[in-house]
N, CA, C and O atoms as a Maestro MAE file, in Angstrom:
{
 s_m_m2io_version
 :::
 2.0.0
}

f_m_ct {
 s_m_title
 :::
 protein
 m_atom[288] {
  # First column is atom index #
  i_m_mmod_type
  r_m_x_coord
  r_m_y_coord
  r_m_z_coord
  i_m_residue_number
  s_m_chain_name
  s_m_pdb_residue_name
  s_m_pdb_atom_name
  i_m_atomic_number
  :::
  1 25 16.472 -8.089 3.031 1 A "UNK " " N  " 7
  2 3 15.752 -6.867 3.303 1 A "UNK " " CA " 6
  3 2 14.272 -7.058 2.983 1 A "UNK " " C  " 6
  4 15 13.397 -6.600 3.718 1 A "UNK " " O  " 8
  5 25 13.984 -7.825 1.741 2 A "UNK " " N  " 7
  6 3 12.490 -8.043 1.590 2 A "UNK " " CA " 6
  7 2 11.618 -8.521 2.746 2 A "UNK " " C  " 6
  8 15 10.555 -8.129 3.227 2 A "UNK " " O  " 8
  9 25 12.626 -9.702 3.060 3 A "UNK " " N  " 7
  10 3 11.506 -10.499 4.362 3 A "UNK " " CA " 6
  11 2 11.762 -9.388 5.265 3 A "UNK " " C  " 6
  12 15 11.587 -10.170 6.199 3 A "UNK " " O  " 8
  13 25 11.913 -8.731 5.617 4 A "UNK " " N  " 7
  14 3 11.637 -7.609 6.789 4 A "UNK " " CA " 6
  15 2 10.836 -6.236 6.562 4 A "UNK " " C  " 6
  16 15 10.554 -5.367 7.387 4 A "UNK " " O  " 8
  17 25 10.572 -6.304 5.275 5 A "UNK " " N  " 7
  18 3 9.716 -5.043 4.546 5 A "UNK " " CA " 6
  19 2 8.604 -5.585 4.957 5 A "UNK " " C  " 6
  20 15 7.806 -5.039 5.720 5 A "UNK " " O  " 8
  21 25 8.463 -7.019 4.328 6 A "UNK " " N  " 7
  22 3 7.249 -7.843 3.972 6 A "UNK " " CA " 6
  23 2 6.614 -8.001 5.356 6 A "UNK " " C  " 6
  24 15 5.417 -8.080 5.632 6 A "UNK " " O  " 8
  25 25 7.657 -8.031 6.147 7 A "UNK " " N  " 7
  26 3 6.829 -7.938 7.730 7 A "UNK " " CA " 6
  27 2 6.381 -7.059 8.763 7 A "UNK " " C  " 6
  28 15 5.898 -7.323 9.864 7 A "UNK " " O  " 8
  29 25 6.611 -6.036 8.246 8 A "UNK " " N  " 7
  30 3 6.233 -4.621 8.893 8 A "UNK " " CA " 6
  31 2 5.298 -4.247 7.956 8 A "UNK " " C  " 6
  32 15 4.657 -3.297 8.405 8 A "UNK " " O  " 8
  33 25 4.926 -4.571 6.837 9 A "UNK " " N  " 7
  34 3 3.800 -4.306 5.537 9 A "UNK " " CA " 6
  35 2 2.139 -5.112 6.214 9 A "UNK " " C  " 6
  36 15 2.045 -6.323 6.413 9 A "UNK " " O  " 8
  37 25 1.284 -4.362 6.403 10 A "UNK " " N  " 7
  38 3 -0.134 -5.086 6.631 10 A "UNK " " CA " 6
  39 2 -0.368 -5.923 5.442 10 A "UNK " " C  " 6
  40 15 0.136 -5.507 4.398 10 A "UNK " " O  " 8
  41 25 -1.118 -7.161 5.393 11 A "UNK " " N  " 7
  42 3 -1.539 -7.949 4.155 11 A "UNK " " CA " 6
  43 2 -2.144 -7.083 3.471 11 A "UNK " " C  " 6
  44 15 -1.852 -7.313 2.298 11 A "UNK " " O  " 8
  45 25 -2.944 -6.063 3.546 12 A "UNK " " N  " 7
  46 3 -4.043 -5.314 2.333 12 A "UNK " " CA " 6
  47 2 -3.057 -4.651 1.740 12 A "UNK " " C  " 6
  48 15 -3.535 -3.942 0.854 12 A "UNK " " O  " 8
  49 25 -1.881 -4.549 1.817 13 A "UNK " " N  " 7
  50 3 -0.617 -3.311 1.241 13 A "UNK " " CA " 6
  51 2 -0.363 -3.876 -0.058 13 A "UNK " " C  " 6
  52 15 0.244 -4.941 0.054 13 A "UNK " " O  " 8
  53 25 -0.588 -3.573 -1.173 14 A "UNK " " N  " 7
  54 3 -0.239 -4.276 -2.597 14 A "UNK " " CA " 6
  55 2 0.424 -3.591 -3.773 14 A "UNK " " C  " 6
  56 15 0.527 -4.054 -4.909 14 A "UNK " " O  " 8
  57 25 0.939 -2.205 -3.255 15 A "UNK " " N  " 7
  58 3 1.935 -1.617 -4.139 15 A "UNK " " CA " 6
  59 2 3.332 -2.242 -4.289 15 A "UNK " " C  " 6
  60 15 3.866 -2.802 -3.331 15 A "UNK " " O  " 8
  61 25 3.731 -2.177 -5.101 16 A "UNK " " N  " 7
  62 3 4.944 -2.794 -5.082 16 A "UNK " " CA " 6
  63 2 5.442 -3.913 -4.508 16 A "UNK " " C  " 6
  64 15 6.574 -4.006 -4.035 16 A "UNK " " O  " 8
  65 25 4.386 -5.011 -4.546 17 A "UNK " " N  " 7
  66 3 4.764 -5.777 -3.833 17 A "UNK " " CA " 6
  67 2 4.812 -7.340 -4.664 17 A "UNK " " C  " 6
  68 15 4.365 -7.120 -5.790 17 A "UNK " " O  " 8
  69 25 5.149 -8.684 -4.546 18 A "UNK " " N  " 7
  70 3 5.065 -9.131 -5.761 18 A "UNK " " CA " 6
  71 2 4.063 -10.291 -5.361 18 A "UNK " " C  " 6
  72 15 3.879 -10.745 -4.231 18 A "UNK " " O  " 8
  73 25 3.331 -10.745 -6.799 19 A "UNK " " N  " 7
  74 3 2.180 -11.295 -6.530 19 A "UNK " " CA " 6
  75 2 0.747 -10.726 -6.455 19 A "UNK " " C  " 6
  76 15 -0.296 -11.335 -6.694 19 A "UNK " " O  " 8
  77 25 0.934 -9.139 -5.988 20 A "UNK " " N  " 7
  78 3 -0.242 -8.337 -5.284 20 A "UNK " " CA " 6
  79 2 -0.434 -7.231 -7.097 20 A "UNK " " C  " 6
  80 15 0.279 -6.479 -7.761 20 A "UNK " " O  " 8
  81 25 -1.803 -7.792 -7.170 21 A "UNK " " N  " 7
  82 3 -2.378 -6.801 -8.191 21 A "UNK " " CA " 6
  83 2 -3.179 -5.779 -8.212 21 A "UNK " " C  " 6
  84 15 -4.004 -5.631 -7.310 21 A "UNK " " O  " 8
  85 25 -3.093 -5.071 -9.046 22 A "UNK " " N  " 7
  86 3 -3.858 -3.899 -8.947 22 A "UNK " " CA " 6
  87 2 -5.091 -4.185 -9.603 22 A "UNK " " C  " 6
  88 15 -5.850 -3.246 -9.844 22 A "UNK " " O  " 8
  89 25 -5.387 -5.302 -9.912 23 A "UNK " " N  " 7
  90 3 -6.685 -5.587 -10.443 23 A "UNK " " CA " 6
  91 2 -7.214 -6.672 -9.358 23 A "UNK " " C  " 6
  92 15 -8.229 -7.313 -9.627 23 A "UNK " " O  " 8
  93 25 -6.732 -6.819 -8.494 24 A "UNK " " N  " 7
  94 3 -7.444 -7.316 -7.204 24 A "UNK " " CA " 6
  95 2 -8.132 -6.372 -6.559 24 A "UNK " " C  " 6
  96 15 -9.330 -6.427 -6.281 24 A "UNK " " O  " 8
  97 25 -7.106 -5.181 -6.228 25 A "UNK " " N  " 7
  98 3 -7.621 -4.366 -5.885 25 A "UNK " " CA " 6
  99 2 -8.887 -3.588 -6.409 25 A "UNK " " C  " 6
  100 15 -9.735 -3.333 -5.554 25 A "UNK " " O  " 8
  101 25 -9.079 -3.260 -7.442 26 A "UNK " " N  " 7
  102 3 -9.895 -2.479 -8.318 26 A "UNK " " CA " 6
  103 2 -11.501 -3.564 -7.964 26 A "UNK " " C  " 6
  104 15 -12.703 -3.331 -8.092 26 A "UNK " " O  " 8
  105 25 -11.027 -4.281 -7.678 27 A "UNK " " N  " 7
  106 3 -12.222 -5.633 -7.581 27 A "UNK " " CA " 6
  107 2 -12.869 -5.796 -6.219 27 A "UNK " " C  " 6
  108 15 -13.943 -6.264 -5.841 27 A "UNK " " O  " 8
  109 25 -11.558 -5.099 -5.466 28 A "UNK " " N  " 7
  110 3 -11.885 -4.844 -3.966 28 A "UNK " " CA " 6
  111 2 -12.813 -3.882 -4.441 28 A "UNK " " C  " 6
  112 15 -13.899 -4.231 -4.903 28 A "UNK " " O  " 8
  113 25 -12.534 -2.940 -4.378 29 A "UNK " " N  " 7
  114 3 -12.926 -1.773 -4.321 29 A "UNK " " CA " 6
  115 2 -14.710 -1.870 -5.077 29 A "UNK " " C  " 6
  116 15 -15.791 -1.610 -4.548 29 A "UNK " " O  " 8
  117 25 -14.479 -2.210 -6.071 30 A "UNK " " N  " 7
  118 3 -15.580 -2.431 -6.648 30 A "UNK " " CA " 6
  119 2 -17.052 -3.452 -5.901 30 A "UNK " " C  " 6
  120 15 -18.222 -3.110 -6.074 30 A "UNK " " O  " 8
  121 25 -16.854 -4.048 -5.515 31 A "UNK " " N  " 7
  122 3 -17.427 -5.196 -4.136 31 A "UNK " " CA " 6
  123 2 -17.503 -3.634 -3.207 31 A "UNK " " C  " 6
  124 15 -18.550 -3.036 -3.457 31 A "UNK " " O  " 8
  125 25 -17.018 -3.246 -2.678 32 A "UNK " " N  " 7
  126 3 -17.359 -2.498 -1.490 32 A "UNK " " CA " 6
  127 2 -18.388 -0.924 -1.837 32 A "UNK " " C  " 6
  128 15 -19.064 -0.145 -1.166 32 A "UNK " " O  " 8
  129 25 -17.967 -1.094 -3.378 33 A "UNK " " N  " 7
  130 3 -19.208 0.436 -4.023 33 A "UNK " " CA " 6
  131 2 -20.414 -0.221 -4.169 33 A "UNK " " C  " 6
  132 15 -21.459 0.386 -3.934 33 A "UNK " " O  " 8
  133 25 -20.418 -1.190 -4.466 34 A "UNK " " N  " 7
  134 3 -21.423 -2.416 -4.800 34 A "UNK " " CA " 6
  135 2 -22.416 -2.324 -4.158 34 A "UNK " " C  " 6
  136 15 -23.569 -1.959 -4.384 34 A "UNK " " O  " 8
  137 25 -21.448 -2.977 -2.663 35 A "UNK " " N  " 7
  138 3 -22.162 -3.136 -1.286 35 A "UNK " " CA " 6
  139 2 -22.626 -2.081 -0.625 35 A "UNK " " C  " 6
  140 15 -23.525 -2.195 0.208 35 A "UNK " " O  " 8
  141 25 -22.166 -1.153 -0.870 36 A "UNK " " N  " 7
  142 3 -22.981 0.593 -0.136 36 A "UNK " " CA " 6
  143 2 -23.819 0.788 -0.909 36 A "UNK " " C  " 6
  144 15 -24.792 1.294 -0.350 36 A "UNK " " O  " 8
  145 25 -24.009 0.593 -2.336 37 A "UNK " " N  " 7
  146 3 -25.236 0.757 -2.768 37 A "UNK " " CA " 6
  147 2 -26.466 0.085 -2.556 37 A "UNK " " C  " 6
  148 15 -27.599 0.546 -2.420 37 A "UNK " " O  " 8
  149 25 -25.977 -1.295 -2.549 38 A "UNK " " N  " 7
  150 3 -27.258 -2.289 -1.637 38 A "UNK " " CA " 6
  151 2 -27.812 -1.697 -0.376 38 A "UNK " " C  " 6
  152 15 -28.958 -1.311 -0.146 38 A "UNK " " O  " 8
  153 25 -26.944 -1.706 0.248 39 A "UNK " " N  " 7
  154 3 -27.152 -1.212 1.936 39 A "UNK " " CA " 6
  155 2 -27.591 0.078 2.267 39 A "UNK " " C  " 6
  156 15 -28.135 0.307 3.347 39 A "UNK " " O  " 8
  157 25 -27.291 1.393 0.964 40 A "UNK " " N  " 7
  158 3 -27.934 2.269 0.613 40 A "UNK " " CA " 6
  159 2 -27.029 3.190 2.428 40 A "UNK " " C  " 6
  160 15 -27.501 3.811 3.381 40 A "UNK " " O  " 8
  161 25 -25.635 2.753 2.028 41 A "UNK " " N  " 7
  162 3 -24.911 3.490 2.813 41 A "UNK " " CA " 6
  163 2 -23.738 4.319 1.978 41 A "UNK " " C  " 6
  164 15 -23.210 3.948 0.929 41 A "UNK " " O  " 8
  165 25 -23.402 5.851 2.907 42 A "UNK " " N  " 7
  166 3 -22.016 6.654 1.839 42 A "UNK " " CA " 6
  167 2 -20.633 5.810 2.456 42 A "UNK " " C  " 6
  168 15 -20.475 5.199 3.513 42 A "UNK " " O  " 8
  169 25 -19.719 6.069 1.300 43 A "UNK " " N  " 7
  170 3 -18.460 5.810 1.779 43 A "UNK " " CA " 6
  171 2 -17.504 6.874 1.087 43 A "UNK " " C  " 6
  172 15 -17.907 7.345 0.024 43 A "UNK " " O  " 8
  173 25 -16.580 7.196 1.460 44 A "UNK " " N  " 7
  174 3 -15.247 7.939 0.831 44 A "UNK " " CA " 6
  175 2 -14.006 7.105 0.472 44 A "UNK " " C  " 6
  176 15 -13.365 6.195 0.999 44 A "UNK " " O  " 8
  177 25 -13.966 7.682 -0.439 45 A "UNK " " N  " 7
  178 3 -12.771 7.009 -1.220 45 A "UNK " " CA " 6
  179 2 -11.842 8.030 -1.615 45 A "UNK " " C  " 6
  180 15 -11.977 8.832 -2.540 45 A "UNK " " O  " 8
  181 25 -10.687 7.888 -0.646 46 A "UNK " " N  " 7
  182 3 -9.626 8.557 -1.321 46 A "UNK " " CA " 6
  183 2 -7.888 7.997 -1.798 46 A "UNK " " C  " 6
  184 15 -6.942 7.412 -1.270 46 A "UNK " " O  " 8
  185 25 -8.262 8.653 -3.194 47 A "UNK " " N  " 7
  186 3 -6.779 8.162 -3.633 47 A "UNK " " CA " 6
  187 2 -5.971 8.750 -3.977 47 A "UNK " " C  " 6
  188 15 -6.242 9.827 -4.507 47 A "UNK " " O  " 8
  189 25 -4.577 8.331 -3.846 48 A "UNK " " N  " 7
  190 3 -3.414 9.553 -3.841 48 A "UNK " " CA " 6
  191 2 -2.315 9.340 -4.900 48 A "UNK " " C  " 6
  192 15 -1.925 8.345 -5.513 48 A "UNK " " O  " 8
  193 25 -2.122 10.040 -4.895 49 A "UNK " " N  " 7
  194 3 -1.244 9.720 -6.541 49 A "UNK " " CA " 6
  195 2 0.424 10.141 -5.832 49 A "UNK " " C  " 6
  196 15 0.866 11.267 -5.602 49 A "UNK " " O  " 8
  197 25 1.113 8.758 -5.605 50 A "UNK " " N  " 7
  198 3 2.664 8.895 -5.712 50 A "UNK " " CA " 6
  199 2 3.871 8.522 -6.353 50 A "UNK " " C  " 6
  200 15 4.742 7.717 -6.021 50 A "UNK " " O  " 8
  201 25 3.715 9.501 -7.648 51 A "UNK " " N  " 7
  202 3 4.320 8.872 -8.658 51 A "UNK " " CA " 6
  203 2 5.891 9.876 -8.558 51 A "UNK " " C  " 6
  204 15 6.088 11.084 -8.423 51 A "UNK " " O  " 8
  205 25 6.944 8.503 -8.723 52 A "UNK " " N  " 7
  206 3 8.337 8.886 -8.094 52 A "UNK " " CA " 6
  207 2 8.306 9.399 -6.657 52 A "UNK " " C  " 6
  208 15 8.699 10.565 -6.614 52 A "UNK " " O  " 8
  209 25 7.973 8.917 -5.501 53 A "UNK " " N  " 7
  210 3 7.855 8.736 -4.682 53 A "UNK " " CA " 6
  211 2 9.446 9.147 -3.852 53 A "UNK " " C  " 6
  212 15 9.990 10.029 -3.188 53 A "UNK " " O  " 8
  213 25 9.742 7.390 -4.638 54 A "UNK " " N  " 7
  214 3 11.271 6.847 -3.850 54 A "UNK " " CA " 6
  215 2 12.333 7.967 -4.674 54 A "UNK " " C  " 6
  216 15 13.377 8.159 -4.050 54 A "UNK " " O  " 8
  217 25 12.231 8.587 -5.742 55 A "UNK " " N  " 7
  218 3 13.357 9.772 -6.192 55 A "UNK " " CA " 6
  219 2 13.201 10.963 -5.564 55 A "UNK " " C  " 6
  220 15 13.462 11.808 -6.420 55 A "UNK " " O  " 8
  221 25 12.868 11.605 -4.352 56 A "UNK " " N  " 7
  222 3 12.118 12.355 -3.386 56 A "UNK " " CA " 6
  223 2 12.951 11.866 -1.903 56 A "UNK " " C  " 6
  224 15 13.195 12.639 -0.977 56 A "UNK " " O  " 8
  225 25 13.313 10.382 -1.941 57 A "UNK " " N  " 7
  226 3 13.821 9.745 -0.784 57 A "UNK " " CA " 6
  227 2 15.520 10.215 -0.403 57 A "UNK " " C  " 6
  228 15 16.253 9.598 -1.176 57 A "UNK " " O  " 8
  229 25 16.256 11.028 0.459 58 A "UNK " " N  " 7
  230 3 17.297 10.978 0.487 58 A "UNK " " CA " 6
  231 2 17.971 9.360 1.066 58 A "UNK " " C  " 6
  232 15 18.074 8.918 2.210 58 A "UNK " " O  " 8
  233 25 18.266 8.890 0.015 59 A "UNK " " N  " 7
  234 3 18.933 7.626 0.463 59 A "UNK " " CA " 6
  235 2 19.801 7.452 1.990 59 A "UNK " " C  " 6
  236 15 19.609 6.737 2.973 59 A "UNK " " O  " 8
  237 25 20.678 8.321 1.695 60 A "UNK " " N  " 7
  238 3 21.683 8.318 2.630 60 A "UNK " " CA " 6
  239 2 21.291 8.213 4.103 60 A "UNK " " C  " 6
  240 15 22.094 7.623 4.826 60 A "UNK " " O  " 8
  241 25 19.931 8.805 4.777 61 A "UNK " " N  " 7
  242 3 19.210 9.181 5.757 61 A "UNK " " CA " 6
  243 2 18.334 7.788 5.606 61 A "UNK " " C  " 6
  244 15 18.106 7.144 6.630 61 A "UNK " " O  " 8
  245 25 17.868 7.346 4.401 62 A "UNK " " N  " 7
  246 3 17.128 6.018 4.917 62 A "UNK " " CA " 6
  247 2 17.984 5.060 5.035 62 A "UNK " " C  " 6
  248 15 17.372 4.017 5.262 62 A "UNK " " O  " 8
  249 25 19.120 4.898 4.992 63 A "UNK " " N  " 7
  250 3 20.003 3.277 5.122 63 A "UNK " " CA " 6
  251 2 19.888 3.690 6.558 63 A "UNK " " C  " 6
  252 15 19.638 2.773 7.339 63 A "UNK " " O  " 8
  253 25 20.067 5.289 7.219 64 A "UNK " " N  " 7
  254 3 20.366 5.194 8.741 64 A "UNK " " CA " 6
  255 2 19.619 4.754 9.537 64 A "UNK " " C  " 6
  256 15 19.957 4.249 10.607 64 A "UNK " " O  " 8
  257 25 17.943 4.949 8.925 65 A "UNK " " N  " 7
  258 3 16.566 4.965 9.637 65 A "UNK " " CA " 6
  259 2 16.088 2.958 9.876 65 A "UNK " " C  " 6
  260 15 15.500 2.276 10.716 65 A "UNK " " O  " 8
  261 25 16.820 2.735 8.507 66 A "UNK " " N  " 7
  262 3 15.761 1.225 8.545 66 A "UNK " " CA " 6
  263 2 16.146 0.405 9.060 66 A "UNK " " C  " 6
  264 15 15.682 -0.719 8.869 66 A "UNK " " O  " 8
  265 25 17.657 0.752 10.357 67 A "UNK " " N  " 7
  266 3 17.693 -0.381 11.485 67 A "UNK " " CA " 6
  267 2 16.553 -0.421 12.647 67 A "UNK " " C  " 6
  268 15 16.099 -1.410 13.223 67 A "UNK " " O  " 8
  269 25 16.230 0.958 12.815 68 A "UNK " " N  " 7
  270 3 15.004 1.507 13.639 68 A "UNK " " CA " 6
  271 2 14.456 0.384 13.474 68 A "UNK " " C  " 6
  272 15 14.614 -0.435 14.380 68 A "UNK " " O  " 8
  273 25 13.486 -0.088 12.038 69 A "UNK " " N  " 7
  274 3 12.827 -0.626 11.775 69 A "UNK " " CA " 6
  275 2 12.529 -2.365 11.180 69 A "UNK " " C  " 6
  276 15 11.642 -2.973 10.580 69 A "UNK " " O  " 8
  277 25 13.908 -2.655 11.796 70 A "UNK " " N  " 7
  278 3 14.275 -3.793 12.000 70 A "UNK " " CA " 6
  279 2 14.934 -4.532 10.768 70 A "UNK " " C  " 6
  280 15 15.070 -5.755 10.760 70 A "UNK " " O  " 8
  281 25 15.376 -3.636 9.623 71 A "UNK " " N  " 7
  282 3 15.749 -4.254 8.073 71 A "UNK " " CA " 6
  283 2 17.285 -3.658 8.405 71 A "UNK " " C  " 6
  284 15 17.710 -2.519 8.596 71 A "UNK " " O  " 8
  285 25 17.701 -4.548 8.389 72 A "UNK " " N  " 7
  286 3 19.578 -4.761 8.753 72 A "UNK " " CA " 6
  287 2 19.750 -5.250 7.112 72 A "UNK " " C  " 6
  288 15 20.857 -5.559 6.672 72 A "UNK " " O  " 8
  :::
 }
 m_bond[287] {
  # First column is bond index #
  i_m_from
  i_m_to
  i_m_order
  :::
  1 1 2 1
  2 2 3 1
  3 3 4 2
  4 3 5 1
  5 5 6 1
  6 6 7 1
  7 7 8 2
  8 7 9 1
  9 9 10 1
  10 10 11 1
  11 11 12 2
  12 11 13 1
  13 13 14 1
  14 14 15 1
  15 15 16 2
  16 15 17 1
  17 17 18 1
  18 18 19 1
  19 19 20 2
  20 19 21 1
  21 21 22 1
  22 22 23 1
  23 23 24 2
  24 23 25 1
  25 25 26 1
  26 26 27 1
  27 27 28 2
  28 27 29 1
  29 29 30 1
  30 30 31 1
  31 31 32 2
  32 31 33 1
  33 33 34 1
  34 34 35 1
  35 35 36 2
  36 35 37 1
  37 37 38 1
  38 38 39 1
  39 39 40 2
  40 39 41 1
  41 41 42 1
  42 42 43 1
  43 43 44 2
  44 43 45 1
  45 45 46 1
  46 46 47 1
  47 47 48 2
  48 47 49 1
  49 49 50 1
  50 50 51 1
  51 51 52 2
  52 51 53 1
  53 53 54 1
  54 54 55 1
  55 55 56 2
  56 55 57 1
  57 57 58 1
  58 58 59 1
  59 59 60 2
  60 59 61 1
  61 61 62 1
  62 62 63 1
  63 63 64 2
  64 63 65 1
  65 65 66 1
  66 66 67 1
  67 67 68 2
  68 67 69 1
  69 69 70 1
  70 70 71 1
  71 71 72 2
  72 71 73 1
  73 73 74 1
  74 74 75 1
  75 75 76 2
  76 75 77 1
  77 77 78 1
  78 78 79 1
  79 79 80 2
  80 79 81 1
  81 81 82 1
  82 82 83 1
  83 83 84 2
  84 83 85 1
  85 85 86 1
  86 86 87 1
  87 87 88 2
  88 87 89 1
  89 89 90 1
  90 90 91 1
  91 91 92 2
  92 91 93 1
  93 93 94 1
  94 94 95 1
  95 95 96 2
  96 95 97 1
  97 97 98 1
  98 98 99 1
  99 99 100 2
  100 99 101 1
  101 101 102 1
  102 102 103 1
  103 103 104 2
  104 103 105 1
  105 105 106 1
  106 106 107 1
  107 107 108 2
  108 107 109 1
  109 109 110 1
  110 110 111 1
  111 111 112 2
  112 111 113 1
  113 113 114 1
  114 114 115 1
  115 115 116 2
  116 115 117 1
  117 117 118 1
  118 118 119 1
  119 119 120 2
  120 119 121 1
  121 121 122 1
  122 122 123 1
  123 123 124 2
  124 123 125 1
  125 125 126 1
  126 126 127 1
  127 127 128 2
  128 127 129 1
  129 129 130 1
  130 130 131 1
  131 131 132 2
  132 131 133 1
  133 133 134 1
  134 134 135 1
  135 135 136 2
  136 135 137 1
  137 137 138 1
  138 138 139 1
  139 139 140 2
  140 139 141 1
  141 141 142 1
  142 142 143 1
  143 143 144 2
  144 143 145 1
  145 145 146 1
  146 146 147 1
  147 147 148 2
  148 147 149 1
  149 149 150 1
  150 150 151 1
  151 151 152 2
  152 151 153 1
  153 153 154 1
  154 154 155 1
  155 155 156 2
  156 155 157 1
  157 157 158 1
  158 158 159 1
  159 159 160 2
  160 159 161 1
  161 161 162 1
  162 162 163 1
  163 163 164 2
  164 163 165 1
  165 165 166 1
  166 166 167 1
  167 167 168 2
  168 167 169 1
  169 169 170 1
  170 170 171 1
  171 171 172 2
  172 171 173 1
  173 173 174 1
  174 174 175 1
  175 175 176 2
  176 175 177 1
  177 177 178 1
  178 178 179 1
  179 179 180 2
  180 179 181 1
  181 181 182 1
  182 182 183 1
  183 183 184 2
  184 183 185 1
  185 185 186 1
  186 186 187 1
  187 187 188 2
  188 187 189 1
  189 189 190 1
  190 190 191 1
  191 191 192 2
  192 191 193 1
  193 193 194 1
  194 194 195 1
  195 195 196 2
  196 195 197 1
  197 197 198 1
  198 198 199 1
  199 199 200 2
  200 199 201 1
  201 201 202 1
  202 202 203 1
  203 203 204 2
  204 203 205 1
  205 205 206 1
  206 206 207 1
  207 207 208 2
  208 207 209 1
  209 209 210 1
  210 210 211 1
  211 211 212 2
  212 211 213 1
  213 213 214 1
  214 214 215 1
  215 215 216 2
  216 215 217 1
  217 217 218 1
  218 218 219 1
  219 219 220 2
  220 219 221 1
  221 221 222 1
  222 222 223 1
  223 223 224 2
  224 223 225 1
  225 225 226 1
  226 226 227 1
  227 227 228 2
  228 227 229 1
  229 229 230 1
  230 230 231 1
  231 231 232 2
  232 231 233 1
  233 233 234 1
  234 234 235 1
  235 235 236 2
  236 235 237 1
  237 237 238 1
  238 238 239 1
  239 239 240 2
  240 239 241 1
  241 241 242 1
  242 242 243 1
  243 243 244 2
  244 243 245 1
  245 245 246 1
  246 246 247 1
  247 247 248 2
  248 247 249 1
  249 249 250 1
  250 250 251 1
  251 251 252 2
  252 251 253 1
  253 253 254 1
  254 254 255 1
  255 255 256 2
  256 255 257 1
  257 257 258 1
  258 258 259 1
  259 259 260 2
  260 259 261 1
  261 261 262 1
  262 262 263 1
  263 263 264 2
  264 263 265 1
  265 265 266 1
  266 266 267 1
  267 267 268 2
  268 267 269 1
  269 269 270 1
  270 270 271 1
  271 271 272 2
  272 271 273 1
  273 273 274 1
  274 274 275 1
  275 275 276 2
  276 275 277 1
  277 277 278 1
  278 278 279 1
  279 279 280 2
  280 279 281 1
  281 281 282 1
  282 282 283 1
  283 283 284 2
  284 283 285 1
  285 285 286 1
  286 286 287 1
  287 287 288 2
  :::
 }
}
């Protein structure tokens, strides 16, 4: 099931994923506030908070959905 998550997932996707840090990210992010300030351009940043997410998920309805999506 992973290798088929992992392939419908864009490379920038780093939640839950293994290997992928959140202090890469933060570093992204930081480089790109950086760089609008040099360039003396705005940007928006929005972040969303989904905490327990997957306990919200009716299981039963996603085992049906994720052949759709190619995870057998």
């Amino acid at each position: 099931m992973k290798d088929s998550l992992d392939a419908q997932l864009r490379d920038q996707q780093a939640g839950f994923r293994k290997d992928r840090w959140c202090t890469d990210r933060i570093a992204t992010l930081r480089i790109i506030v950086e760089q609008s300030i040099e360039c003396d351009t705005l940007i928006h940043i929005n972040l969303t908070e989904h905490e327990k997410a997957f306990d919200n998920v009716n299981r039963k309805t996603l085992w049906k959905i994720l052949p759709h999506y190619g995870v057998h």
